[in-house]
C-alpha positions as CSV (number, residue, x, y, z in Angstrom):
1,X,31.7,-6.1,3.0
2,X,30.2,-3.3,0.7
3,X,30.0,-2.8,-3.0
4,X,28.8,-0.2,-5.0
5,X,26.4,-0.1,-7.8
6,X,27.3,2.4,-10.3
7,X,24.7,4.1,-12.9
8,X,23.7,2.2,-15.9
9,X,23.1,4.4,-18.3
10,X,23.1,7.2,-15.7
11,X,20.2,5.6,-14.0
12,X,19.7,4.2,-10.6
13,X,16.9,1.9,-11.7
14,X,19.2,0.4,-14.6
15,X,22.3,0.1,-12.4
16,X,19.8,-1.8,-9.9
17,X,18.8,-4.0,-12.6
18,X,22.2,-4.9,-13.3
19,X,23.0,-6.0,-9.7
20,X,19.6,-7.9,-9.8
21,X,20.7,-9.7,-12.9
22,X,23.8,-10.8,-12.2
23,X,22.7,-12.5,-8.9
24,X,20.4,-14.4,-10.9
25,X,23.1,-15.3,-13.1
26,X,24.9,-16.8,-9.8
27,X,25.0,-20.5,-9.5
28,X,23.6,-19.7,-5.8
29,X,20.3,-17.8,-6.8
30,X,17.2,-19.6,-9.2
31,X,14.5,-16.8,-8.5
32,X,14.1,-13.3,-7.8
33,X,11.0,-11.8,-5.7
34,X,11.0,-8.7,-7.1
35,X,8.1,-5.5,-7.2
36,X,7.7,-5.7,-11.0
37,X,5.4,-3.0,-12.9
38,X,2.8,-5.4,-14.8
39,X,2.2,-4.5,-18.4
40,X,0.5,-1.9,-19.6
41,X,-0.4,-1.0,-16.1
42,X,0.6,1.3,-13.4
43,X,0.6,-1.4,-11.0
44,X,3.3,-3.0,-9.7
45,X,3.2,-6.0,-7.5
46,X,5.1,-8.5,-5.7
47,X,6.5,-11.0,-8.5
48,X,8.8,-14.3,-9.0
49,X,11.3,-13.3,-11.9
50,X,13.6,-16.5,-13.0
51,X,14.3,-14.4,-15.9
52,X,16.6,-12.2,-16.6
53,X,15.4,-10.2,-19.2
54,X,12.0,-9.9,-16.6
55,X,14.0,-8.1,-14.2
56,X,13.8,-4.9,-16.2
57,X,10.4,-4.8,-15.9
58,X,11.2,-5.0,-12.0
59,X,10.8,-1.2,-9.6
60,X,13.0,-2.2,-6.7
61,X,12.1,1.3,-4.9
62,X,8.8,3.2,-6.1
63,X,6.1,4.8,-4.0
64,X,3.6,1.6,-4.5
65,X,3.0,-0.3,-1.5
66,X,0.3,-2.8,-2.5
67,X,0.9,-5.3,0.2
68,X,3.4,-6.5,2.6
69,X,5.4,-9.1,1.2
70,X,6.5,-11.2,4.3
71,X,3.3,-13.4,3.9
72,X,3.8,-13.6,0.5
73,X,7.4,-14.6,1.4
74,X,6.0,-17.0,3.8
75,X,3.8,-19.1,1.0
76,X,7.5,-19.4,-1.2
77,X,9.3,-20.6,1.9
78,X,7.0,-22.7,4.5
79,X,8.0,-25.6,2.5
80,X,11.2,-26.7,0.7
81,X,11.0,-26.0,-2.8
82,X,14.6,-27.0,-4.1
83,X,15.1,-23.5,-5.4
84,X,17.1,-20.4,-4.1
85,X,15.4,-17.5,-4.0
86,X,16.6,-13.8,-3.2
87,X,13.9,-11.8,-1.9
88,X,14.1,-7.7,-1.6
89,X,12.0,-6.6,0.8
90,X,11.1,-3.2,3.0
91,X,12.1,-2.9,6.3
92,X,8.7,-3.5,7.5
93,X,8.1,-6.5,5.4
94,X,11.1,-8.3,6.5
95,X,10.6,-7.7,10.0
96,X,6.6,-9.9,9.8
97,X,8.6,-12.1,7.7
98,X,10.7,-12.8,10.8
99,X,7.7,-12.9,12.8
100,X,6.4,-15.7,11.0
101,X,9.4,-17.8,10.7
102,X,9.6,-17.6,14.6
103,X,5.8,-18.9,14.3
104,X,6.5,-21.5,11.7
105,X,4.8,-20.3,9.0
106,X,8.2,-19.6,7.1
107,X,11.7,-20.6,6.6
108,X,15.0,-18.5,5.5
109,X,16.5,-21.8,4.5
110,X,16.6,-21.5,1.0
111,X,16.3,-17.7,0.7
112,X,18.4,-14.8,0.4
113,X,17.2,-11.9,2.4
114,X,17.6,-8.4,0.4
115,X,17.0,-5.5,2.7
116,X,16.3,-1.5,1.7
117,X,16.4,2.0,3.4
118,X,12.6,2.3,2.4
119,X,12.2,4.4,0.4
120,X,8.2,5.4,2.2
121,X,4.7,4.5,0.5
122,X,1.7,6.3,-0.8
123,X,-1.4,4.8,0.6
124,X,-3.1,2.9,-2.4
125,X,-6.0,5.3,-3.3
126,X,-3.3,7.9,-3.0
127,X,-0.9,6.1,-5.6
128,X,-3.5,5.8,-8.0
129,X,-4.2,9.2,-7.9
130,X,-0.7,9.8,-7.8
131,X,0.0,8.0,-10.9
132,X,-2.8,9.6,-12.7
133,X,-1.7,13.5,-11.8
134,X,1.5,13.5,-13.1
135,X,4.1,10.4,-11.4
136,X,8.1,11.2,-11.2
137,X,10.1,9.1,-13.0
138,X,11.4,6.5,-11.1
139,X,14.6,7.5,-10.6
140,X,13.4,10.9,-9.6
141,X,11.5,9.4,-6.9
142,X,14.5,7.5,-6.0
143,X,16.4,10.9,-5.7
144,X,13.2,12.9,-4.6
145,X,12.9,9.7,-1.3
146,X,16.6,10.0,-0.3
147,X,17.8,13.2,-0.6
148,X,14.9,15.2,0.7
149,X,13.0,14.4,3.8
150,X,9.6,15.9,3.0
151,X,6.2,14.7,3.9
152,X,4.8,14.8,0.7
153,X,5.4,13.6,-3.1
154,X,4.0,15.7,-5.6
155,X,0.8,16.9,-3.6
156,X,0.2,13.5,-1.8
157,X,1.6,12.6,1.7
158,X,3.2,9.6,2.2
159,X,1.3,7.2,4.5
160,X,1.2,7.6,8.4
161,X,2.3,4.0,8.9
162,X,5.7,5.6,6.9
163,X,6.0,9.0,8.2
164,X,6.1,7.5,12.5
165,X,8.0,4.2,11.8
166,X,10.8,3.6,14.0
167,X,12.6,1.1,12.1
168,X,12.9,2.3,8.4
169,X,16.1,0.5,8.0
170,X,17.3,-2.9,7.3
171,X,17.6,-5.5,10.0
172,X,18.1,-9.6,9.7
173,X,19.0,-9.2,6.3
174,X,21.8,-11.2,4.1
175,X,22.5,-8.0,2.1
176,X,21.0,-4.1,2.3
177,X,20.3,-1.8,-0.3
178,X,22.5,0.9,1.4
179,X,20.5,4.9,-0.2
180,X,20.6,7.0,3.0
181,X,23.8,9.1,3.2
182,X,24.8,7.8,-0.2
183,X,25.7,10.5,-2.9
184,X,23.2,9.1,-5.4
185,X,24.9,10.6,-8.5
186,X,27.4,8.5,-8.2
187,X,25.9,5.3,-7.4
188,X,24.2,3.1,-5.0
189,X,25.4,0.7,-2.1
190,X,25.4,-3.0,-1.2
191,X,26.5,-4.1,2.3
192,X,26.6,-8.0,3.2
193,X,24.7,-9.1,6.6
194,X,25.6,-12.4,6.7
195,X,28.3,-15.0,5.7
196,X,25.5,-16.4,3.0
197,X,25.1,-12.4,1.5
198,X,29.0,-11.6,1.7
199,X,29.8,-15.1,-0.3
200,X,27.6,-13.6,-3.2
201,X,28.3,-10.4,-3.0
202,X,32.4,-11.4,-3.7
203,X,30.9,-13.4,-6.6
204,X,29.5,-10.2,-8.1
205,X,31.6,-8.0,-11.2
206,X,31.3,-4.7,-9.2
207,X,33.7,-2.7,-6.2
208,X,34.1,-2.5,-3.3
209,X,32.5,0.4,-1.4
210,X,32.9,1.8,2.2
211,X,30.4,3.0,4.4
212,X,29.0,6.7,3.7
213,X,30.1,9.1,6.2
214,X,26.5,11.0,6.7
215,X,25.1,8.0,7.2
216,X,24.9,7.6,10.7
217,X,24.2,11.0,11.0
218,X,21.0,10.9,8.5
219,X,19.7,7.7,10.3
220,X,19.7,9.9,13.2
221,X,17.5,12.8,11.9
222,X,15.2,10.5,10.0
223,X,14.6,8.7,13.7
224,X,14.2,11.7,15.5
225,X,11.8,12.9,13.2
226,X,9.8,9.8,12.9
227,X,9.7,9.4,16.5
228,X,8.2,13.3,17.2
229,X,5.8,12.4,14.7
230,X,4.8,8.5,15.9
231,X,4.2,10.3,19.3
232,X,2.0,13.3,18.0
233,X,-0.1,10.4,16.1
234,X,0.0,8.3,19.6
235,X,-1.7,11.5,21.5
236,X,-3.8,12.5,18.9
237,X,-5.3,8.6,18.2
238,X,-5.8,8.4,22.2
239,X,-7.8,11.6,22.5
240,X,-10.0,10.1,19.8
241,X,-10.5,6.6,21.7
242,X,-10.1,7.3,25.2
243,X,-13.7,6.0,26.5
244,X,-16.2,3.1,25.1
245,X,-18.3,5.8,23.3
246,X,-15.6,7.1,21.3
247,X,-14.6,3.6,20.5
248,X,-17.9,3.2,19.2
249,X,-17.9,6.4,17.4
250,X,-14.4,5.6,16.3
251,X,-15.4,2.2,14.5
252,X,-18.8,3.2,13.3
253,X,-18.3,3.2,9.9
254,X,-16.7,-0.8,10.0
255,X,-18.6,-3.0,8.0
256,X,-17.0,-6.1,9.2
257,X,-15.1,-7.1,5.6
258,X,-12.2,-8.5,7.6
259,X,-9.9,-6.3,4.9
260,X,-7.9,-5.6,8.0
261,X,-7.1,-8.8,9.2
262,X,-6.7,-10.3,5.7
263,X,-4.2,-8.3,4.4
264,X,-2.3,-8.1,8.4
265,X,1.0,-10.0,7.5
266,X,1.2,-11.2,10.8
267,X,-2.8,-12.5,11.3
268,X,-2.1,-16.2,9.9
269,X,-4.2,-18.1,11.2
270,X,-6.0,-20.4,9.2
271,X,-9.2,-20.6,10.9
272,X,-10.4,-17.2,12.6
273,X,-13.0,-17.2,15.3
274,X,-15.4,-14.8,13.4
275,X,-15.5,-17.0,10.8
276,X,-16.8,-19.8,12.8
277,X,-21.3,-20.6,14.0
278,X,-20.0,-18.1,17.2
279,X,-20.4,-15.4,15.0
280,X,-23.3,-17.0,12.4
281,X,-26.0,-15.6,15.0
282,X,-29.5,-17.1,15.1
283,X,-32.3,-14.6,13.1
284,X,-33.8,-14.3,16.6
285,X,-31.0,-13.6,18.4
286,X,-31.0,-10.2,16.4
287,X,-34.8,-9.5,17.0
288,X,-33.9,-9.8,21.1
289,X,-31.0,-7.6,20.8
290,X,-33.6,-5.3,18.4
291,X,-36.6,-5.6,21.8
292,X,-34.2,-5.0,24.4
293,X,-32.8,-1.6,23.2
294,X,-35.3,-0.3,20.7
295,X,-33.0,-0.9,17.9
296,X,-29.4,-2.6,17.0
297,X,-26.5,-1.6,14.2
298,X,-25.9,-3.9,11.7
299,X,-23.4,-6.0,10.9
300,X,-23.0,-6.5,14.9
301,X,-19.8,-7.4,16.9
302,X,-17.9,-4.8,14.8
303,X,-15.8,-3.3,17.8
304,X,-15.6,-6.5,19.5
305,X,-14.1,-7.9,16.0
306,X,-10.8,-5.4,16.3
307,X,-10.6,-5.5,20.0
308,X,-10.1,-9.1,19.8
309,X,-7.6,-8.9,17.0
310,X,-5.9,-6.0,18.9
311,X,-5.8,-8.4,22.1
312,X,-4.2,-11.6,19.2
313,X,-1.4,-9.5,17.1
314,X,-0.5,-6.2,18.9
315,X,2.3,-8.0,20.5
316,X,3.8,-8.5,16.9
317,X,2.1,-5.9,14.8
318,X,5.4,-4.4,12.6
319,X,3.4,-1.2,11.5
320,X,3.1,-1.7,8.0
321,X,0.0,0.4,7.5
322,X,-1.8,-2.3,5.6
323,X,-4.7,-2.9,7.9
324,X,-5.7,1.2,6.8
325,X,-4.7,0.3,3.5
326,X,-6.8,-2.2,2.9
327,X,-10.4,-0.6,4.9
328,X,-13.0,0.4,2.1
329,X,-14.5,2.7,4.9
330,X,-11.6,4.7,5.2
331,X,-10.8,4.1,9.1
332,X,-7.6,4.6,9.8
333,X,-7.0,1.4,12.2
334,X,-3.7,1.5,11.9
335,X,-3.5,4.4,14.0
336,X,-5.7,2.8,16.9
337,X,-3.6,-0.8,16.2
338,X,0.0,0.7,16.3
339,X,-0.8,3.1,19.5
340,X,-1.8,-0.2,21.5
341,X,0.7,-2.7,20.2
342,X,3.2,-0.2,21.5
343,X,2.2,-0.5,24.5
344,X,1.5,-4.3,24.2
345,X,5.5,-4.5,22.9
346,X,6.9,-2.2,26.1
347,X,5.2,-4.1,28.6
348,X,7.0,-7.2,27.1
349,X,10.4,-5.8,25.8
350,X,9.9,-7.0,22.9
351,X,10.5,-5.4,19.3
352,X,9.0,-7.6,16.6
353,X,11.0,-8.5,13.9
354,X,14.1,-6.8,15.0
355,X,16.3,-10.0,17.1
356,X,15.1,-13.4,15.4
357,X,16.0,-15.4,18.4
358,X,13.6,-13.5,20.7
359,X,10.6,-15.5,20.9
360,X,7.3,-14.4,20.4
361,X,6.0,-13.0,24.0
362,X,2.7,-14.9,24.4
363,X,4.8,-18.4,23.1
364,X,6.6,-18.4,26.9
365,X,6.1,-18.4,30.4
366,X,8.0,-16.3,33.0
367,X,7.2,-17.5,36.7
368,X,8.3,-13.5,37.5
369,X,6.6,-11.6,35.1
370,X,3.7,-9.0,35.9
371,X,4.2,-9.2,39.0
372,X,2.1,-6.0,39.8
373,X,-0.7,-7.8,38.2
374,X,-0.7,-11.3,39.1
375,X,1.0,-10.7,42.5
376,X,4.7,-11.6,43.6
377,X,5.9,-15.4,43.8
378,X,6.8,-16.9,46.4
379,X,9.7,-18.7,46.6
């Protein structure tokens, strides 16, 4: 089922607004998880709206990218909370969301999944500077996102996690925010992914739509596009990284912060190994590093740190970007991260996110499986 959301006002943001409204109005929905613009601020950030007048405060598409949702998702949803919640989220967010429900750090039971064509990010020093130089209106950038396939937005490019991702579209949802193909003047589109999505959507005081007819062929270009670029980054990142001393040279600048793993939706653990006495070395164990080679870098372990968080998550790293985001040293890890949980993901068939009943790859055990490794079974 599709509906359409027609201009409020002849804007896209107000017509969104509308639609977010009157699901909140629905006997079926308590809460909203919206990306609301705080007040008197630029900012705009991840929010729980129950009500309605709030949600016009709410940006449902805007170049901010703050953090990926799907662990904030995860803290609203690992428990029961007796409340219906319908949660919009990008493509990327919703696909670590489904990561961690398949590792039981979340639950779709009491949530309705809202899914976008995303609309791409600005890296957060980048938005900042964006909104200080001269920001589009919003529903400019709504326009500017889906009707013209540039790299940049007013002078800044969108981020790299953005420009190669190779699923910007919605997948597992219970609805989508349908833009790509859409002629925006006129509207917006809704389609239902589930029973859940389609029972509110027929609850909703707006028509029915049908399926743009560029749609299929925009989707197309967008992947084609993202693809060439994803593997220009993938041989450009290798080059840099192909031998232990460019590794070194690579992560020189890491100060050990942990930014990277702390804002990785999908790095849940409660307890990390670095964090532990392994890691709390002795005050001599740094002066006989120190005699043996004439001198040692401080902080220590820094490669070892992101190799062994590449060896725990590149399996179901979704790409988000927010392990660069997040690096006060300016190391784009996401580069280095993505390139080898590609490979990781191939050598398992697995897509993270994208088919909720696939389980995680390292939480089973194939008797045949690398066999040019561990050597064929007998029978």
């Amino acid at each position: 089922m599709m509906i359409k959301i027609d201009r409020e006002d002849n804007s896209l943001t107000k017509g969104l607004h509308k639609f977010f409204k009157q699901l909140l109005e629905t006997e079926e929905i308590d809460a909203l998880f919206l990306p609301v613009r705080l007040k008197d601020s630029f900012s705009i950030m991840p929010s729980l709206v129950t009500d309605p007048a709030q949600v016009e405060e709410a940006i449902p598409l805007s170049p901010a990218f703050p953090i990926n949702s799907g662990r904030m998702v995860s803290r609203l949803s690992y428990k029961e909370s007796g409340r219906k919640t319908a949660v919009l989220l990008r493509p990327c967010e919703m696909r670590a969301f489904i990561e961690l429900i398949k590792l039981k750090q979340g639950s779709r039971q009491e949530l309705i999944l809202i899914g976008i064509d995303c609309p791409k990010a600005l890296t957060l020093s980048d938005y900042a500077a964006y909104v200080e130089k001269d920001p589009l209106e919003d529903d400019t950038f709504i326009e500017h996102a889906f009707s013209d396939q540039t790299e940049t937005l007013n002078g800044f490019h969108y981020s790299s996690a953005c420009r190669t991702c190779e699923n910007p579209f919605p997948v597992n949802t219970d609805m989508s925010i349908i833009l790509h193909g859409v002629d925006l003047s006129n509207g917006m589109i809704v389609e239902s992914g589930s029973e859940k999505g389609e029972k509110i959507l027929e609850r909703l005081d707006m028509q029915q739509a049908s399926e743009p007819a560029k749609r299929h062929e925009i989707v197309a270009q967008i992947n084609k596009a993202n693809a060439a670029a994803n593997q220009a980054m993938i041989e450009d990142i290798t080059q840099k990284t192909d031998s232990i001393v460019k590794l070194n040279a690579f992560f020189d600048r890491c100060i050990n912060c942990y930014n990277c793993r702390n804002m990785c939706p999908v790095c849940y653990c409660k307890e990390c190994v670095f964090n532990t006495d392994v890691f709390y070395h002795q005050p001599v164990q740094y002066h006989q590093w120190a005699e043996k080679k004439g001198i040692v870098k401080l902080p220590t372990d820094t490669v070892f740190f992101h190799l062994t968080r590449i060896a725990h998550i590149s399996h179901a790293c979704v790409g988000c970007g927010q392990c660069s985001n997040a690096c006060p040293s300016d190391i784009n890890v996401f580069e280095l991260f993505k390139s080898v949980a590609q490979q990781t993901q191939a050598a398992f068939e697995y897509s993270p996110g994208i088919n909720e009943n696939d389980p995680p790859p390292l939480s089973v055990f194939y008797e045949k499986e690398f066999e040019d490794i561990v050597g064929i079974t007998k029978e």
